[in-house]
C-alpha positions in Angstrom: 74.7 55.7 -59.9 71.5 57.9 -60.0 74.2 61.0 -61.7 75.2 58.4 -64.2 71.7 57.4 -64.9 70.3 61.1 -65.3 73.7 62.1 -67.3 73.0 58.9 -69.9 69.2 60.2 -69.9 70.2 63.5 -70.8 72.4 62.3 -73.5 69.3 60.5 -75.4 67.7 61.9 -78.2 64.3 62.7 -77.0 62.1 60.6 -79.9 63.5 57.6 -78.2 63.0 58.7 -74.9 59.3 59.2 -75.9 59.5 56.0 -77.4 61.3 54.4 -74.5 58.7 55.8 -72.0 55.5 55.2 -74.2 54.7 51.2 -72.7 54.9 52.6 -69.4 52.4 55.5 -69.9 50.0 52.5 -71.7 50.3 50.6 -68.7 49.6 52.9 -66.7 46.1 54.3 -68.7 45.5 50.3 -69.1 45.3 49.7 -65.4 43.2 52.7 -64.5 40.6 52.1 -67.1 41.0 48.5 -65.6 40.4 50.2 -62.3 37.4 52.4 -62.4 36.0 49.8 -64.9 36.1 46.9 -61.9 34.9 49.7 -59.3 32.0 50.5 -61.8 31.2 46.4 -62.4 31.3 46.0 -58.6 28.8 49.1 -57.6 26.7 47.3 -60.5 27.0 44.0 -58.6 26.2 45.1 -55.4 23.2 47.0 -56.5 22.2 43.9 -57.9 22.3 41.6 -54.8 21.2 44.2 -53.0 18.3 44.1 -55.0 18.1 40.0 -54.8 17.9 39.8 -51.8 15.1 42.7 -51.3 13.4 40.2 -53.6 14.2 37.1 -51.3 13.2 38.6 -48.1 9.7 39.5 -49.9 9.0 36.4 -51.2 10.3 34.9 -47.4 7.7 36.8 -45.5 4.7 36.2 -48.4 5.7 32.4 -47.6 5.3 32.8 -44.5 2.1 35.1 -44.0 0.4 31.9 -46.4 1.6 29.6 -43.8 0.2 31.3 -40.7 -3.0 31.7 -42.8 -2.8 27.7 -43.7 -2.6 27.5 -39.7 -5.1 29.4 -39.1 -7.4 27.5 -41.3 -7.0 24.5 -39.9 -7.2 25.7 -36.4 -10.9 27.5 -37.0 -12.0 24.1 -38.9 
């Protein structure tokens, strides 16, 4: 089977070969732009909730430093 293929390969003219082969090679540069586009989008993402919740733990312990000074307000008064 695979000498038959190769031997009805050969016997192509090689314009449609290219032509025959061209989708693939498409396909192929499709899903690796695809690729390193998503892993690019992702770093982005995670550099962004990183940065969220750098933000969220700030604002946590500035909540929370006001409400130990609220406390200890009330305590002295």
């Amino acid at each position: 089977m695979a000498n038959e293929f190769i031997q009805w390969l050969a016997g192509l003219e090689r314009e449609f070969v290219f032509l025959l082969v061209l989708p693939f090679v498409v396909a192929l540069i499709g899903l690796w732009s695809w690729w390193t586009d998503k892993e690019a989008i992702d770093r982005e993402y995670e550099a962004r909730a990183a940065q969220a919740a750098e933000g969220e733990r700030r604002s946590h312990e500035r909540r929370q430093g006001e409400r130990r000074a609220q406390r200890g307000s009330r305590i002295a008064a």
